[in-house]
TORRO-598577 format. One record per residue (C-alpha): x, y, z; residue in three letters. Coordinates in nm, 3 decimals, always signed. Example, Ala and Ser with C-alpha at 12.3 -4.5 7.8 and 13.67 -1.06 7.14 Angstrom:
// TORRO-598577
+---------+---------+---------+-----+
|       u |       v |       w | res |
+---------+---------+---------+-----+
|  +1.230 |  -0.450 |  +0.780 | ALA |
|  +1.367 |  -0.106 |  +0.714 | SER |
+---------+---------+---------+-----+
***
This chain:
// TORRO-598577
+---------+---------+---------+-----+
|       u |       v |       w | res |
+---------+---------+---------+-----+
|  -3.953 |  -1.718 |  +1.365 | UNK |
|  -3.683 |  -1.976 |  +1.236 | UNK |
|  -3.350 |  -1.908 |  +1.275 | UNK |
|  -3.139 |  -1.669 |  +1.058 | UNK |
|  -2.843 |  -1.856 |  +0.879 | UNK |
|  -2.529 |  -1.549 |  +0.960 | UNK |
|  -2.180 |  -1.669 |  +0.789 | UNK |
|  -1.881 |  -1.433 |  +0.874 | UNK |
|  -1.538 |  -1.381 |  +0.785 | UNK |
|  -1.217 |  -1.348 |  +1.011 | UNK |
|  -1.258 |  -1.073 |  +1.300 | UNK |
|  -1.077 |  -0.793 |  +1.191 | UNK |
|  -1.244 |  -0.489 |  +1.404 | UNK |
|  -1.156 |  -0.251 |  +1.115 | UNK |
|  -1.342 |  +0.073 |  +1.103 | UNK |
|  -1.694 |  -0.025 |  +1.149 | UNK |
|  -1.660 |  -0.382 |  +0.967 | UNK |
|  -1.640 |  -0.648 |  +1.268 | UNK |
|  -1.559 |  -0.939 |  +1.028 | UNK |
|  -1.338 |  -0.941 |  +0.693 | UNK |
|  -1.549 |  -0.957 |  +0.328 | UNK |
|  -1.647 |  -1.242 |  +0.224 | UNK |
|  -1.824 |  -1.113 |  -0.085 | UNK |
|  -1.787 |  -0.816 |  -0.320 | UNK |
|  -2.045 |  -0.613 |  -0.135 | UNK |
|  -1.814 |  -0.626 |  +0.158 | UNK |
|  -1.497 |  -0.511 |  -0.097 | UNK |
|  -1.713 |  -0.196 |  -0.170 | UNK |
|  -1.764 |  -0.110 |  +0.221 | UNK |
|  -1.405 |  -0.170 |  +0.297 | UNK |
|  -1.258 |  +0.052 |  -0.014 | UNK |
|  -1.504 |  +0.374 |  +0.093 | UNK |
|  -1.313 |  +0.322 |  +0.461 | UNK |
|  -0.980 |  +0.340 |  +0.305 | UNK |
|  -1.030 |  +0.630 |  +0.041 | UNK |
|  -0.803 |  +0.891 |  +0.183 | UNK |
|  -0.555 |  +0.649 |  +0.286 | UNK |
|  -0.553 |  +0.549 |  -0.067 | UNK |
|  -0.509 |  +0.933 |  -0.179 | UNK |
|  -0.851 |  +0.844 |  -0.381 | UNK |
|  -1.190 |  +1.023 |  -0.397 | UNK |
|  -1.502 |  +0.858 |  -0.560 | UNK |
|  -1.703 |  +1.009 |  -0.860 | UNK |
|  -1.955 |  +0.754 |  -0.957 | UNK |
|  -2.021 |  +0.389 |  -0.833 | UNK |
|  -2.263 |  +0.219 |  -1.081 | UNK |
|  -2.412 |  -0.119 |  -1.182 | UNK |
|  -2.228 |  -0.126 |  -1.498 | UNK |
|  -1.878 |  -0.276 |  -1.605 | UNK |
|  -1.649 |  -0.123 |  -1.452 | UNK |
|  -1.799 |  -0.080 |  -1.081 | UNK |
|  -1.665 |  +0.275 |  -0.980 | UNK |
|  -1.491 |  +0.600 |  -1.123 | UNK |
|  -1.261 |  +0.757 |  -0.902 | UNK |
|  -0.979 |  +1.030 |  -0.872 | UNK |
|  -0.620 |  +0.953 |  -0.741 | UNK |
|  -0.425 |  +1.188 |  -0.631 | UNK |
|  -0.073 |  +1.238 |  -0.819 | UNK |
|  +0.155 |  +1.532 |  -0.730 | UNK |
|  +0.045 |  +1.726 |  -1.023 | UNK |
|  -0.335 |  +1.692 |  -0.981 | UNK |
|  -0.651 |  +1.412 |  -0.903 | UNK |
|  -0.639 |  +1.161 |  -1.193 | UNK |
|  -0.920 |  +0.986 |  -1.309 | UNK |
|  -0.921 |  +0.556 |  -1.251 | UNK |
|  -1.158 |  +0.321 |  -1.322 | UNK |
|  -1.183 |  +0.059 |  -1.049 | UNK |
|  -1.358 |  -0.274 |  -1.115 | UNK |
|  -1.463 |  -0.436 |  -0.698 | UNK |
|  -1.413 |  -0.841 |  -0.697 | UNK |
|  -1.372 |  -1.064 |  -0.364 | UNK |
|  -1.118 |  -1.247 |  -0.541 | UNK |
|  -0.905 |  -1.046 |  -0.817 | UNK |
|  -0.919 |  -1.428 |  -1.004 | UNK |
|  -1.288 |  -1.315 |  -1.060 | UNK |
|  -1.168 |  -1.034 |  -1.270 | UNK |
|  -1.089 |  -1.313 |  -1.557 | UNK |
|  -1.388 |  -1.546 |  -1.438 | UNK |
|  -1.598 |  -1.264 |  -1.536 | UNK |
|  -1.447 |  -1.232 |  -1.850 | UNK |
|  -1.375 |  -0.811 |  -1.828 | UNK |
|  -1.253 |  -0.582 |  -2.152 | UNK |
|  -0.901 |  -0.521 |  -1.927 | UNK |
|  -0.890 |  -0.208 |  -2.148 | UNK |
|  -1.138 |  -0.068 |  -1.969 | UNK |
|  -1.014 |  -0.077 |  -1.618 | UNK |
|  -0.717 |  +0.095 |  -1.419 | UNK |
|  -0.739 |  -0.094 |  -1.093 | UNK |
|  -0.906 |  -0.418 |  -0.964 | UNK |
|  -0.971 |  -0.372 |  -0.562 | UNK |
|  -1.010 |  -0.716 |  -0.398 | UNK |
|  -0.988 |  -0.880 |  -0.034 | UNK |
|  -0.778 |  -1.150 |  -0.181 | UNK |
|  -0.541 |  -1.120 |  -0.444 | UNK |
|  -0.521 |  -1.460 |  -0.589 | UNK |
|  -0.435 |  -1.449 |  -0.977 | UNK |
|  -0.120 |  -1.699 |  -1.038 | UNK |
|  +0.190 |  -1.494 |  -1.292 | UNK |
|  +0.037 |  -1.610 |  -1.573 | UNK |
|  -0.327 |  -1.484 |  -1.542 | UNK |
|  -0.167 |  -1.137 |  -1.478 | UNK |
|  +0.003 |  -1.138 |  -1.811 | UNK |
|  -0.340 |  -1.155 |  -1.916 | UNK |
|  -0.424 |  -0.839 |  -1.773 | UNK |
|  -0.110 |  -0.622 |  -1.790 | UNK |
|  -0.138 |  -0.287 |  -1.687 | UNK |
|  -0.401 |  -0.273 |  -1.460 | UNK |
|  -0.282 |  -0.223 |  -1.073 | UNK |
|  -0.419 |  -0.454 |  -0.816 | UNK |
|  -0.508 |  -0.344 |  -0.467 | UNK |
|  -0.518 |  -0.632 |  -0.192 | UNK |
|  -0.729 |  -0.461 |  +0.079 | UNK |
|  -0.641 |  -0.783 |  +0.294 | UNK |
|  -0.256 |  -0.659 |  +0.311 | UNK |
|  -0.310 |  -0.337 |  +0.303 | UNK |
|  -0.502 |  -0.274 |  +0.700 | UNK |
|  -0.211 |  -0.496 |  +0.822 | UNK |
|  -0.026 |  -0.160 |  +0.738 | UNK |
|  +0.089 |  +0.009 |  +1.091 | UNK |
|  +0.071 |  +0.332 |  +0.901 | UNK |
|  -0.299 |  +0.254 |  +0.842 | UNK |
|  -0.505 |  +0.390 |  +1.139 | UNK |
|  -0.789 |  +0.164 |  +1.272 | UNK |
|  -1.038 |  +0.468 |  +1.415 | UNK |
|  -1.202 |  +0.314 |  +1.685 | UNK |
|  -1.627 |  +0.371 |  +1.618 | UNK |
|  -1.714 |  +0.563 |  +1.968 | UNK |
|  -1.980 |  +0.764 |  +2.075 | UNK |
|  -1.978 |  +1.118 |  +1.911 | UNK |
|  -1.972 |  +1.275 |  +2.239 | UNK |
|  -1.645 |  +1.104 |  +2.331 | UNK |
|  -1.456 |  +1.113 |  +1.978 | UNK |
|  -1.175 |  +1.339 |  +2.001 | UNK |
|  -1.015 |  +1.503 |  +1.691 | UNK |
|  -0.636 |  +1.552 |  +1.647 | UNK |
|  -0.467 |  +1.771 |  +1.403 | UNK |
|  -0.316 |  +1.671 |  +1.148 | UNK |
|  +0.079 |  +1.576 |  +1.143 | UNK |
|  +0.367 |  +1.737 |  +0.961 | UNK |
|  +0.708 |  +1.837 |  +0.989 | UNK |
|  +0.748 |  +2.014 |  +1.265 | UNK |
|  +0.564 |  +1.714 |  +1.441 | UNK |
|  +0.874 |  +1.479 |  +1.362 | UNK |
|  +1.141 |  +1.732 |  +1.429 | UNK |
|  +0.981 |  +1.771 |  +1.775 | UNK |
|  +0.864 |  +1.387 |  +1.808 | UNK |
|  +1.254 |  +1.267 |  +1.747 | UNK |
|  +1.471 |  +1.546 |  +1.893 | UNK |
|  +1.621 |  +1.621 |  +1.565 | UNK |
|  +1.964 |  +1.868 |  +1.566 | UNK |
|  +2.000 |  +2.156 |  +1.341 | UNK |
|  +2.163 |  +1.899 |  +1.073 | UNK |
|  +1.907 |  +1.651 |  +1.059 | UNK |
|  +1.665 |  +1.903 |  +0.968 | UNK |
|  +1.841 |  +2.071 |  +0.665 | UNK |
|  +1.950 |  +1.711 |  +0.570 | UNK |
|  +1.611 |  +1.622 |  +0.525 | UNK |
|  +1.435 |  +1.888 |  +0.322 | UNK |
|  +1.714 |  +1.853 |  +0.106 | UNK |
|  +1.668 |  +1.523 |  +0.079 | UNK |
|  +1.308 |  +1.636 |  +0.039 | UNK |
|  +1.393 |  +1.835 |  -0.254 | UNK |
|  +1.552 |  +1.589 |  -0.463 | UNK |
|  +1.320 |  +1.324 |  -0.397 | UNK |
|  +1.028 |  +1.556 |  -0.577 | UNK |
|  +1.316 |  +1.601 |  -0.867 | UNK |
|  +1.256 |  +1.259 |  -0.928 | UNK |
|  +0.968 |  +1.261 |  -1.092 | UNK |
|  +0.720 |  +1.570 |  -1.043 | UNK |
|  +0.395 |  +1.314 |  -0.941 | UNK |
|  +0.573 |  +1.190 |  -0.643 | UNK |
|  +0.395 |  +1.385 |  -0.311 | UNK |
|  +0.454 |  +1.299 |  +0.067 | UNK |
|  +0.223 |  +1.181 |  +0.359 | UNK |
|  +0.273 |  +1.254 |  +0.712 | UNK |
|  +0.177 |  +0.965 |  +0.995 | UNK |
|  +0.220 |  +0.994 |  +1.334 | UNK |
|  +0.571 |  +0.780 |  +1.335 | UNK |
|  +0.724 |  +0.838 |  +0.987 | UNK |
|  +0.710 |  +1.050 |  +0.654 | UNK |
|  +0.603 |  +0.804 |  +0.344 | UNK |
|  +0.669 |  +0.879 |  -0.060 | UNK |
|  +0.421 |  +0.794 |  -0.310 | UNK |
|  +0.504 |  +0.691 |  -0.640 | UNK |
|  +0.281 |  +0.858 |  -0.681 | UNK |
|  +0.047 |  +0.506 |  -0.689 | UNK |
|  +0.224 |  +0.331 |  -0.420 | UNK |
|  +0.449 |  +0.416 |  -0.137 | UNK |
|  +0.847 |  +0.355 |  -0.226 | UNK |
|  +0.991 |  +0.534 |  +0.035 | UNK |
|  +0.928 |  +0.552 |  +0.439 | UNK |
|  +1.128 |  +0.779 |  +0.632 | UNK |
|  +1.164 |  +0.833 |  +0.948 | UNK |
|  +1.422 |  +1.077 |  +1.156 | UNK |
|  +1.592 |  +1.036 |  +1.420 | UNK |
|  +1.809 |  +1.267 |  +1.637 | UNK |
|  +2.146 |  +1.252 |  +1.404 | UNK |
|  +1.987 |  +1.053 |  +1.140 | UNK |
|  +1.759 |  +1.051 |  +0.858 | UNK |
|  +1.672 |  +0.629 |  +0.819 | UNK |
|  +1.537 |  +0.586 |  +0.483 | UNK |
|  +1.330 |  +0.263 |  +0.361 | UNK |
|  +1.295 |  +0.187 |  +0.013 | UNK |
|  +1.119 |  -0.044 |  -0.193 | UNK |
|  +1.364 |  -0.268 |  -0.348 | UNK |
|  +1.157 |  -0.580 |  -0.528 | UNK |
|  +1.430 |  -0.893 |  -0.382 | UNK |
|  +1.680 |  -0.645 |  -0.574 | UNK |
|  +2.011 |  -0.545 |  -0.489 | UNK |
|  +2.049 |  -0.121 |  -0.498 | UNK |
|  +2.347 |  +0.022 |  -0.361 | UNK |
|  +2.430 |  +0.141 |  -0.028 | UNK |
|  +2.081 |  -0.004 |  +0.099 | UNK |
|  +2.109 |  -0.327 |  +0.292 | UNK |
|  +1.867 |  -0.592 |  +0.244 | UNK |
|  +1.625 |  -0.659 |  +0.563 | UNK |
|  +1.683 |  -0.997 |  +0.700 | UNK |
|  +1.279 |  -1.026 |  +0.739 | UNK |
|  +1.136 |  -0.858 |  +0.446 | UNK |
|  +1.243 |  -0.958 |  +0.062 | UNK |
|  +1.063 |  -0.633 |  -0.097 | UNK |
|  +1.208 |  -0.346 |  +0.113 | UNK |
|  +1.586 |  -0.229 |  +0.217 | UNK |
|  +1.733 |  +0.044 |  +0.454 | UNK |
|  +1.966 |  +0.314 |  +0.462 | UNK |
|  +2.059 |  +0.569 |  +0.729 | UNK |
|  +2.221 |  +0.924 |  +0.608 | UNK |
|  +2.426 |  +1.122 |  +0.818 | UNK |
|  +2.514 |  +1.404 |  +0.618 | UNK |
|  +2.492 |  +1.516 |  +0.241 | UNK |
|  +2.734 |  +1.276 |  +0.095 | UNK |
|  +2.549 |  +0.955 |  +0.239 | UNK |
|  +2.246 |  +1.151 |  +0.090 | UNK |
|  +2.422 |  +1.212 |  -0.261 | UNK |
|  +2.500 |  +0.824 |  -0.257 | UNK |
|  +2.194 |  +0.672 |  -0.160 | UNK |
|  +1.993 |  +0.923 |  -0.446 | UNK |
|  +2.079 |  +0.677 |  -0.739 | UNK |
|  +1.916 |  +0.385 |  -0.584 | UNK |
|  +1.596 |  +0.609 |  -0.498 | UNK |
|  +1.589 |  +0.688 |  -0.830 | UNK |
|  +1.573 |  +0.299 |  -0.913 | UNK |
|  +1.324 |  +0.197 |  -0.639 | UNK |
|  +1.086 |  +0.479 |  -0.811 | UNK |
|  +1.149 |  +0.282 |  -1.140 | UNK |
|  +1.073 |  -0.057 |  -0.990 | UNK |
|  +0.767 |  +0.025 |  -0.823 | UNK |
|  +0.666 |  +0.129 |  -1.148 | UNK |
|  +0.774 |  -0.195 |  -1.291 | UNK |
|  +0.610 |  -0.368 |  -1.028 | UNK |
|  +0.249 |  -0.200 |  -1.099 | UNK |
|  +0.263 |  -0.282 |  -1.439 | UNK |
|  +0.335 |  -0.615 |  -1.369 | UNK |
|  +0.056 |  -0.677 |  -1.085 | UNK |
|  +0.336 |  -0.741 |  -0.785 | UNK |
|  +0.194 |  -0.648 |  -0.443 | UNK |
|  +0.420 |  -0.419 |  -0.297 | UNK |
|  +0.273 |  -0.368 |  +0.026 | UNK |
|  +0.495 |  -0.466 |  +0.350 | UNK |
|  +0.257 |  -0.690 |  +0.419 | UNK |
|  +0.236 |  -0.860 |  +0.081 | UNK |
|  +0.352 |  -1.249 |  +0.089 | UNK |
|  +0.736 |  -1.256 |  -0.049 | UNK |
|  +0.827 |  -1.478 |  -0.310 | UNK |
|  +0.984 |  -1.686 |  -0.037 | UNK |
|  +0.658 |  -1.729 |  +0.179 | UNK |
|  +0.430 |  -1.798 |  -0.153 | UNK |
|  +0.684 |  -2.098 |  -0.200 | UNK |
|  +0.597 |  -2.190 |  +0.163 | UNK |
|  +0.253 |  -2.134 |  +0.168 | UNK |
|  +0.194 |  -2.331 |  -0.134 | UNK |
|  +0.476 |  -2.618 |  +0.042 | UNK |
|  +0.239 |  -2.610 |  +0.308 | UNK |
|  -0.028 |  -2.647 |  +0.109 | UNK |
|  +0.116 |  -2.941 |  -0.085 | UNK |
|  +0.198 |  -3.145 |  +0.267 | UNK |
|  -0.140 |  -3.097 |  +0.466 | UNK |
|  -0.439 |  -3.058 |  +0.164 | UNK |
|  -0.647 |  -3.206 |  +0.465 | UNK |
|  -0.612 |  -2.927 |  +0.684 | UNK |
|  -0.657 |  -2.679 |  +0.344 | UNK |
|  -0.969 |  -2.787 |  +0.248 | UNK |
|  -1.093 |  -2.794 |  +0.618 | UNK |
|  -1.002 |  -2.418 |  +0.675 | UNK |
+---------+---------+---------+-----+
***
């Protein structure tokens, strides 16, 4: 027998898929390994525009999305799709420039490419069944023990708790291993995690300037804060109130807003890179 042609993508290991998608088939695979991540469930994949309907979970129930599967989210427009009829495009590559997404305004974009770079995404190991071990789930006891916290710490945060939900009554929480996220209730906005006098609180900031959180030095899309006690916690509220609003922004406008989304600063570089060495481009 001749030879079997086999093209890959990049090694990735992720939950069963050796090798990244490299076509829309592989898009599908990948999204059904991230569902509960992704506070999604699926109610119908068909071979009809869009691809798939699906629930997402808000904090007032499981709202129905329609979800459209492209390798590229560029195909999207290629393809020449009603926009009105989709909620979400879910690609490995998120590559539509400003402009196209003014064409498509309103529907959320999921890069599955940044999104397993996410540390609070678990790669599961495939094993043999008779050595997979199960662990419970984690919650909030699990990070009062995990960091040590005092007696303050702990009322400081379910206070803080409380008037994060007053926000907006969709928002719900997810507990990791290492820190307690806030969902928007789309995307994460907030990632908290305690320490033993502390409560640090990340927030999404889009290159914006909200006060009392300090800009990180390596991230343009996210700030920190620490609280010590309920004043810091009273202070910081107003600017957790506007990271909820411009996460919202950002969805409607098709911004990435995962960690490990490019910045605005590396897209310049990437594409200045781009611009110096076309040879090496084309080649990879």
């Amino acid at each position: 027998m001749p030879k079997e042609d086999s093209i890959v993508g990049e090694l990735i290991n992720f939950r069963g898929l050796v090798y990244s998608p490299i076509n829309e088939q592989g898009v599908v695979f990948l999204f059904g390994r991230l569902l509960e991540d992704l506070n999604m469930y699926i109610e119908e994949v068909r071979i009809k525009y869009p691809d798939c309907i699906a629930r997402r979970y808000t904090g007032t129930g499981w709202k129905k999305v329609y979800i459209e599967f492209e390798y590229m989210s560029s195909n999207f427009i290629l393809h020449k799709h009603n926009p009105k009829e989709c909620d979400i495009i879910v690609c490995w590559i998120d590559d539509l420039t400003p402009e196209q997404k003014k064409q498509i305004e309103g529907i959320e974009i999921i890069e599955l490419k940044s999104i397993i770079k996410d540390p609070e995404i678990k790669n599961r190991q495939i094993k043999a069944p008779e050595k997979e071990i199960e662990k419970s789930e984690y919650d909030i006891t699990h990070h009062f023990v995990r960091s040590n916290v005092n007696e303050n710490v702990k009322q400081l945060y379910n206070k803080l708790h409380e008037e994060i939900i007053k926000v907006n009554p969709e928002i719900f929480r997810k507990f990791s291993r290492t820190a307690i996220t806030y969902y928007s209730p789309e995307k994460m906005f907030i990632f908290i995690k305690l320490q033993k006098t502390s409560v640090k609180v990340d927030v999404y900031t889009n290159q914006q300037n909200l006060e009392n959180v300090r800009n990180y030095t390596n991230h343009e899309n996210w700030g920190t804060s620490t609280i010590f006690n309920d004043k810091d916690m009273e202070n910081l509220m107003p600017s957790i109130k506007q990271s909820h609003d411009i996460m919202k922004q950002a969805l409607k406008d098709n911004i990435n807003t995962g960690w490990f989304a490019l910045t605005p600063r590396e897209h310049l570089e990437e594409e200045s890179e781009g611009d110096d060495t076309p040879e090496e481009v084309e080649e990879s």
